[in-house]
C-alpha positions in Angstrom: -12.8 2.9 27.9 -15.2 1.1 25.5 -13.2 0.9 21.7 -14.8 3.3 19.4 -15.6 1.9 15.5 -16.8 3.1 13.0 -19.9 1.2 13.5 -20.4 2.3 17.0 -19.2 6.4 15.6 -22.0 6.2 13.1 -24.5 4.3 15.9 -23.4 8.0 17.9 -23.9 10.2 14.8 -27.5 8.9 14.6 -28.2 9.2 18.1 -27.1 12.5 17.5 -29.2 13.7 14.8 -32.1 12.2 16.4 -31.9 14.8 19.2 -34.7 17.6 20.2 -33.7 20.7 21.2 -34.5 21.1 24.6 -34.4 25.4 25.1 -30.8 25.3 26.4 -28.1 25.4 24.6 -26.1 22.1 22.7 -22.4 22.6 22.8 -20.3 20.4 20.0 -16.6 20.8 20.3 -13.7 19.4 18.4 -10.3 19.6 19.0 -7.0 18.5 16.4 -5.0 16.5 20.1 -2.2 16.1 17.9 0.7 17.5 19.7 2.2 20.6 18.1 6.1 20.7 16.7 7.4 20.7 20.5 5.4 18.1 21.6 2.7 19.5 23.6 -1.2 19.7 23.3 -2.7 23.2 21.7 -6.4 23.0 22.6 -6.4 24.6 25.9 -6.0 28.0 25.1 -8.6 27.8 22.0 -11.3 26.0 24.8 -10.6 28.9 27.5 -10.7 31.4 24.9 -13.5 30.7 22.8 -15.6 29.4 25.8 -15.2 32.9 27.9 -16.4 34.6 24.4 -19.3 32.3 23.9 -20.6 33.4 27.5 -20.6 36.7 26.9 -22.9 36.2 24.3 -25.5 35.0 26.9 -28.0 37.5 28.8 -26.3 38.0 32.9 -28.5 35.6 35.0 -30.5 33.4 33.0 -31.2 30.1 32.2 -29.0 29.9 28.8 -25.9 31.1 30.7 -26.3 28.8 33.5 -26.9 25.7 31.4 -23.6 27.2 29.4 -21.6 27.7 32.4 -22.2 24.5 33.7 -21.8 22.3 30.4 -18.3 24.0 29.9 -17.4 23.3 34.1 -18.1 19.8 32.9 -16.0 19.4 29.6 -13.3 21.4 30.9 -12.8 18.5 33.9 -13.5 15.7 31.2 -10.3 17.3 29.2 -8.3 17.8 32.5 -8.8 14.2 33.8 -10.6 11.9 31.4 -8.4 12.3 28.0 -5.7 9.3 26.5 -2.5 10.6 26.0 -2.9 8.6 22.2 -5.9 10.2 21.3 -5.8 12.4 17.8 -9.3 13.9 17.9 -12.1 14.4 20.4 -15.6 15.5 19.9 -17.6 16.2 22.7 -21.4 16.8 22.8 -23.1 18.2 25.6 -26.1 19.8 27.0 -28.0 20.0 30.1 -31.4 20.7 29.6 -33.9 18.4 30.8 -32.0 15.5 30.0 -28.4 16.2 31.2 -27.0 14.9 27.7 -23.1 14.3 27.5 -21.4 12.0 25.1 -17.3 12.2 25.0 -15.6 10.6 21.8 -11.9 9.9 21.8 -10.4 8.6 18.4 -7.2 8.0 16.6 -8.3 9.6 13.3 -7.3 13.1 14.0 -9.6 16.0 13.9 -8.4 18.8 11.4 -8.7 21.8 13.6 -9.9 23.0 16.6 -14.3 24.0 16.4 -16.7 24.8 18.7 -20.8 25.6 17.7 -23.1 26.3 20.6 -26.5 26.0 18.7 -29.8 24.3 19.6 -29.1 21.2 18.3 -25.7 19.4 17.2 -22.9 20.1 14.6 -22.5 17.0 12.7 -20.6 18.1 9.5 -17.5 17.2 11.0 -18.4 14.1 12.6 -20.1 12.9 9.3 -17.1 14.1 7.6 -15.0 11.9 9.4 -16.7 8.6 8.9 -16.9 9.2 5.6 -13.3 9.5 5.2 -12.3 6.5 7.3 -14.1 3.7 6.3 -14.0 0.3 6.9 -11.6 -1.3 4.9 -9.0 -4.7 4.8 -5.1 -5.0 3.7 -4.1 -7.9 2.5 -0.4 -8.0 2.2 0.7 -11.9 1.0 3.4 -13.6 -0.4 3.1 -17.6 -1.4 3.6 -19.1 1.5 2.2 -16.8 4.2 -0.1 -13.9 4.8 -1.1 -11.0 7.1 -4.4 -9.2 7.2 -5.8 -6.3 8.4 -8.8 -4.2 9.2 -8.5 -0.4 9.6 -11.5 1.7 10.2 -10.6 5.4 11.8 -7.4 5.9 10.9 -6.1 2.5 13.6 -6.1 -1.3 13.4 -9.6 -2.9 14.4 -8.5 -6.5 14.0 -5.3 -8.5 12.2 -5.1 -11.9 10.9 -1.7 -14.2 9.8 -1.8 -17.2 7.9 1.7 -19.3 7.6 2.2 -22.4 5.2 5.7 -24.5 5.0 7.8 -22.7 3.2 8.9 -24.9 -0.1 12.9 -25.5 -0.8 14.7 -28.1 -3.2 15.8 -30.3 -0.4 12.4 -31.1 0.8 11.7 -33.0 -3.3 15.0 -34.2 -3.4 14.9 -37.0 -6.2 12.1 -35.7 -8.2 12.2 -34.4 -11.5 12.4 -30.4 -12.3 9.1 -31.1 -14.0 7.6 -33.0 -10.6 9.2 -30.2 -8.5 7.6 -27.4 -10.7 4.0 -29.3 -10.8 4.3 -29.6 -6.7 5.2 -26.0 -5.9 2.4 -25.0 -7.9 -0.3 -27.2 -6.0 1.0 -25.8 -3.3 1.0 -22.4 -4.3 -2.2 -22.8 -5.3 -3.5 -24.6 -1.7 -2.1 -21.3 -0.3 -3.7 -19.2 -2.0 -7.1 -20.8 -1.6 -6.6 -20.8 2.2 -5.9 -16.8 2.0 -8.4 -16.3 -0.4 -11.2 -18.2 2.5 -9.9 -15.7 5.4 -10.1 -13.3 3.7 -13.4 -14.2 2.6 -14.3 -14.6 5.7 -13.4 -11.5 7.2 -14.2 -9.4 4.8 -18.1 -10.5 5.3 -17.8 -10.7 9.0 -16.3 -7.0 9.3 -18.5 -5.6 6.7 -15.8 -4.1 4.9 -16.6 -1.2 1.9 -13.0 -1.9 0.2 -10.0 -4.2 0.0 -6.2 -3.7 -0.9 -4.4 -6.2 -2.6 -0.3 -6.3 -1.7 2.1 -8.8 -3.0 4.7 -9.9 -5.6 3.5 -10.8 -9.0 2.9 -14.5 -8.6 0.7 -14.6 -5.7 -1.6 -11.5 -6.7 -1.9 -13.6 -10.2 -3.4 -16.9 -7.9 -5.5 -14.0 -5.7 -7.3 -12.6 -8.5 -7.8 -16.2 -9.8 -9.5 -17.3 -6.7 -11.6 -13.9 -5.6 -15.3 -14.4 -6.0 -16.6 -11.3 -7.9 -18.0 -9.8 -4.9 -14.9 -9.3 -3.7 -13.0 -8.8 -6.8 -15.4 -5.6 -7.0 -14.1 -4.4 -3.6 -10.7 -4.3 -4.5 -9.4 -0.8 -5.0 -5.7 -1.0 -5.4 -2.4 -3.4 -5.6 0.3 -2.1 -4.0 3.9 -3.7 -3.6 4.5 -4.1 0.2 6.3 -6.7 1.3 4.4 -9.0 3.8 7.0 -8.3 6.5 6.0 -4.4 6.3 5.7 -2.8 9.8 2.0 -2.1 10.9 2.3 1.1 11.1 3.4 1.8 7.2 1.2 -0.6 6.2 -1.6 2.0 7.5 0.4 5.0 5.9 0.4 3.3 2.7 -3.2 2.4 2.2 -4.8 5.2 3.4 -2.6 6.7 0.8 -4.4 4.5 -1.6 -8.0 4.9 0.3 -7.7 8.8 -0.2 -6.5 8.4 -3.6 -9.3 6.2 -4.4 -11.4 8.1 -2.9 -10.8 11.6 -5.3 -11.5 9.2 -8.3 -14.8 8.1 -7.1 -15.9 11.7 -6.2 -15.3 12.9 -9.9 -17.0 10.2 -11.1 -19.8 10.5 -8.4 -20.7 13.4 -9.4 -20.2 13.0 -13.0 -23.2 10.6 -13.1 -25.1 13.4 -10.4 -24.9 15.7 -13.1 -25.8 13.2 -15.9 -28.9 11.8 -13.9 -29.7 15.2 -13.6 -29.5 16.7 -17.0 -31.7 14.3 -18.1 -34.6 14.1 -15.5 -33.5 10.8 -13.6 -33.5 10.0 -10.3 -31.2 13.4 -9.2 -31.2 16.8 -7.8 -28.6 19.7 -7.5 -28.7 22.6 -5.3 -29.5 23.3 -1.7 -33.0 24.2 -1.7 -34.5 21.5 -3.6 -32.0 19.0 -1.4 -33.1 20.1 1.3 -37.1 19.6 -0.1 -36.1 16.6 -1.2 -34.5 15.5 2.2 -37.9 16.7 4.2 -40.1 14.6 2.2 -37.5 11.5 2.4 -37.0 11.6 -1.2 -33.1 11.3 -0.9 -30.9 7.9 -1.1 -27.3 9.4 -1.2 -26.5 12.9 0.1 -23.3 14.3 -1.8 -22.0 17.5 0.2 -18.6 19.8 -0.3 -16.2 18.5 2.1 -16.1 22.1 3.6 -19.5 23.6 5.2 -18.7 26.7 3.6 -18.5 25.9 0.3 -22.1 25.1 0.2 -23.9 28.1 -1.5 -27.6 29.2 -0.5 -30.1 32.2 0.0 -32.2 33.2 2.5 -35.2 32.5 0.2 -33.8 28.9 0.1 -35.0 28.0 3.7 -38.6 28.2 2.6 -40.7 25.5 2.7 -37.9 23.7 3.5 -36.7 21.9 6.2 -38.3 24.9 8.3 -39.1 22.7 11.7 -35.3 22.0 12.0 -34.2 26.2 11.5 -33.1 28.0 14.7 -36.0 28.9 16.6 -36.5 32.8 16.3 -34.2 33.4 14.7 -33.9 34.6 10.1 -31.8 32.6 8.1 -28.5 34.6 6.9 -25.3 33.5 4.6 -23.3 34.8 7.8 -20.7 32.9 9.5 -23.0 31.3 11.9 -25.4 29.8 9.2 -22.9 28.6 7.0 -22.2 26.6 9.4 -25.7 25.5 10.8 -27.6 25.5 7.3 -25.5 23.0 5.5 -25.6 20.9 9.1 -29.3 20.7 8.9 -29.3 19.0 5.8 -26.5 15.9 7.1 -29.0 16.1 10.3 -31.9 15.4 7.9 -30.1 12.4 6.1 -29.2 10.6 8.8 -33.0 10.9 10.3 -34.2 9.3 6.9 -31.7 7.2 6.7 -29.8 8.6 3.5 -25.8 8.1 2.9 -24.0 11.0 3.3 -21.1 11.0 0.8 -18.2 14.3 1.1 -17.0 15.5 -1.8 -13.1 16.4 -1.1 -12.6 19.0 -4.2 -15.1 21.9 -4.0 -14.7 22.7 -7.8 -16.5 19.5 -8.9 -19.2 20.5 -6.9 -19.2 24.3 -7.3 -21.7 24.9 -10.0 -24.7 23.5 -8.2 -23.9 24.9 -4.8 -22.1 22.1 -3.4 -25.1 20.1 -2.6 -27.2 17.4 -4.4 -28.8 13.8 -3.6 -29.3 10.4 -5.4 -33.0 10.0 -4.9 -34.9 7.2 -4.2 -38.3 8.3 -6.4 -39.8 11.6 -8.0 -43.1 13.4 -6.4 
């Protein structure tokens, strides 16, 4: 099974949004395989369950029903043959149509709960959701004279590094002078660092990483900080106090820690300067309908969403004019349980077809006065 990235999840999100509606229907379903508190899988009884009541929504004998019954034959022997016991999350993406379109995504970020939509097109708030909460990202944990590195993207380890210099000791400078000694160990201190400072460097522009996380004791971070060129100074999001020795594993724990923390302090301020840009005509909008506008003529640069599709706030009068060729065929526009879900999904769809960020914003309240929906934009009409 190929290894999915976040490069290659975002390459499938895009795919995604790119897709026609075909007349039959598009199942999206994601399942939380985290094993319960006695160790066993939970998702079987939601899929039988929720796919036996989505068929009886289906008129007896038609075409819908049959494309239905025969997408859900299929995922049901994908999950009974084709799942990694190690996976956390799965979101599978099917429909038959003319085109026979399947895509199956393990991953070992784990999906919060259990969802299915059965809608024309796909459901891509969770998907999005989930990129934008696992970025790409590298650890550096060092001390001064070694080094281990790693990339994390998804919630597992993409790629690790090590780096090992002589360790220094009093018997290797026998004769010389405490002042010699002292003058030695810090050229060579500062050799090490350098070295770290070029992997790092090096990875960190060949994995395209968003942030970094600093770990070390006082003297080495000192040298680090020394030596970082500002474009990576400006990636650096937190200094933690690991030891270099830390197991993988809690090395993950703790900086996603720090990612999430991060994260919540960029969001406030995010939307701070939203507001701001706003208030005094600049280059921002708040609100769903003129978003969603703004998104149909390309307008938008950054999409800022509530982490939770329904917390995003709309009427049915909001839907006109705007993004009208992408609204359920047929069918009005209502605040019910069914557009909550596909309204807000139409405008991530959107973005990703113009090629606007799509940035989640984790506490609703911050949001909550303008809907939970507004955009950077790129230029006023």
């Amino acid at each position: 099974m190929n290894q999915i990235t976040d490069v290659t999840l975002m390459d499938q999100l895009d795919e995604l949004a790119a897709f026609e509606p075909n007349g039959s229907p598009f199942i999206s379903l994601y399942l939380n395989m985290q094993p319960d508190q006695h160790g066993r899988d939970n998702f079987e009884s939601f899929v039988r369950k929720e796919f036996n009541a989505r068929a009886k929504s289906f008129a007896p004998e038609s075409e819908e029903l049959a494309s239905f019954k025969s997408d859900t034959a299929r995922i049901r022997t994908y999950l009974r043959d084709e799942v990694r016991p190690s996976a956390n999350g799965l979101a599978i993406f099917a429909s038959v149509g003319d085109d026979d379109y399947f895509k199956a995504i393990q991953l070992d970020a784990p999906i919060p709960r259990h969802r299915l939509h059965v809608s024309e097109r796909p459901h891509l708030y969770p998907l999005a959701r989930l990129i934008d909460q696992h970025p790409r990202y590298v650890a550096l944990l060092a001390d001064t004279n070694s080094a281990r590195l790693f990339v994390f993207g998804l919630g597992k380890v993409l790629d690790r590094k090590e780096l090992h210099n002589v360790k220094m000791n009093r018997t290797q400078v026998g004769g010389w002078s405490q002042m010699h000694y002292q003058r030695h160990v810090d050229n060579y201190h500062l050799h090490h660092a350098k070295e770290v400072v070029e992997m790092l460097d090096r990875v960190m522009r060949e994995e395209e990483a968003e942030h970094l996380i600093l770990s070390g004791d006082e003297v080495i971070i000192s040298l680090l900080r020394e030596y970082l060129p500002d474009r990576l100074r400006q990636k650096v999001i937190d200094v933690l106090r690991l030891d270099v020795r830390t197991p993988e594993h809690e090395v993950l724990k703790e900086t996603m820690e720090a990612l999430r923390e991060h994260n919540l302090q960029t969001d406030a301020e995010k939307v701070r300067l939203l507001l701001d840009e706003y208030r005094a005509g600049g280059l921002a909008i708040v609100g769903f309908r003129d978003t969603a506008k703004a998104l149909d003529q390309g307008q938008v640069d950054e999409l800022l969403l509530s982490a939770s599709a329904r917390d995003i706030r709309y009427g049915e009068e909001d839907f006109d004019h705007a993004l009208m060729d992408d609204a359920p065929t047929g069918q009005p526009v209502r605040n019910d349980r069914e557009t909550q879900l596909t309204a807000p999904d139409l405008l991530v769809t959107r973005a990703r077809q113009t090629g606007a960020r799509v940035t989640f914003i984790e506490d609703p309240a911050i949001l909550a006065g303008v809907g939970g929906v507004g955009a950077f934009i790129r230029y006023r009409i």
